[in-house]
C-alpha positions, 0 to 999 in steps of 0.5 A: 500500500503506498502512502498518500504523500507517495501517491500525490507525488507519483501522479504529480512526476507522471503529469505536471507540465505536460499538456492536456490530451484526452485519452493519454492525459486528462483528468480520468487518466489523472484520476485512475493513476491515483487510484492504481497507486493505492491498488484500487482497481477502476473497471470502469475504464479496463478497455475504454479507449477515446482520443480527443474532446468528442471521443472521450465524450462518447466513452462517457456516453458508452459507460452509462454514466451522466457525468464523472461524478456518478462514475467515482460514486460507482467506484465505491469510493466514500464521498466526502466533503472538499474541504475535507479532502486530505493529500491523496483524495479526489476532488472535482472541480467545476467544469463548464464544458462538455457533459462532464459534471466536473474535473478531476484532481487529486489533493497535495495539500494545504488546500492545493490540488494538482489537475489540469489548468489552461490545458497543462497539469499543474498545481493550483489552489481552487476557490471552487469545489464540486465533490470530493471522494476518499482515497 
């Protein structure tokens, strides 16, 4: 079991300043390196494949689920308050575009989560949060 300063940190040398691209790096991809750090499995995601904004659109679609929110319910993952949210967790941020309900970080600490920002993965302290979900 990793801990959760390790898990933050492997997905922060795996993403951080690298662009955002649907389907090799965004915020489910993002999302499920966390969660294979910790040893949970995400079968949600086992075979989907997409490229793109309209090709992750129609993965999500393909899942059944609305949004990501109801798709990190379905993980089993216990839903907690964001401001909460201790290194290592999920938390959705708001997100205006496309059917997604929200973007998807992982907490560093001291009320700063890592996700992607003006296409790019980086750091950030959100004024904002949407759900968050125990890791």
């Amino acid at each position: 079991m990793t801990d959760r300063a390790q898990a933050a940190q492997a997905c922060i040398d795996r993403f951080a300043g690298k662009p955002y691209e649907p389907g090799k790096r965004d915020c489910v991809r993002l999302a499920a390196h966390l969660l294979h750090q910790f040893g949970h499995a995400v079968p949600v995601l086992k075979g989907l494949r997409y490229q793109g904004e309209a090709g992750a659109i129609r993965a999500l679609k393909r899942t059944g689920f609305a949004n990501l929110i109801e798709a990190m319910d379905s993980l089993g993952l216990e839903r907690i308050a964001p401001v909460a949210a201790r290194t290592g967790d999920i938390v959705g941020l708001p997100c205006d575009d496309g059917p997604w309900g929200c973007a998807l970080t992982v907490a560093v600490g001291n009320g700063r989560v890592f996700g992607f920002l003006d296409g790019v993965a980086q750091a950030q302290s959100p004024v904002a949060f949407v759900a968050a979900w125990r890791v």
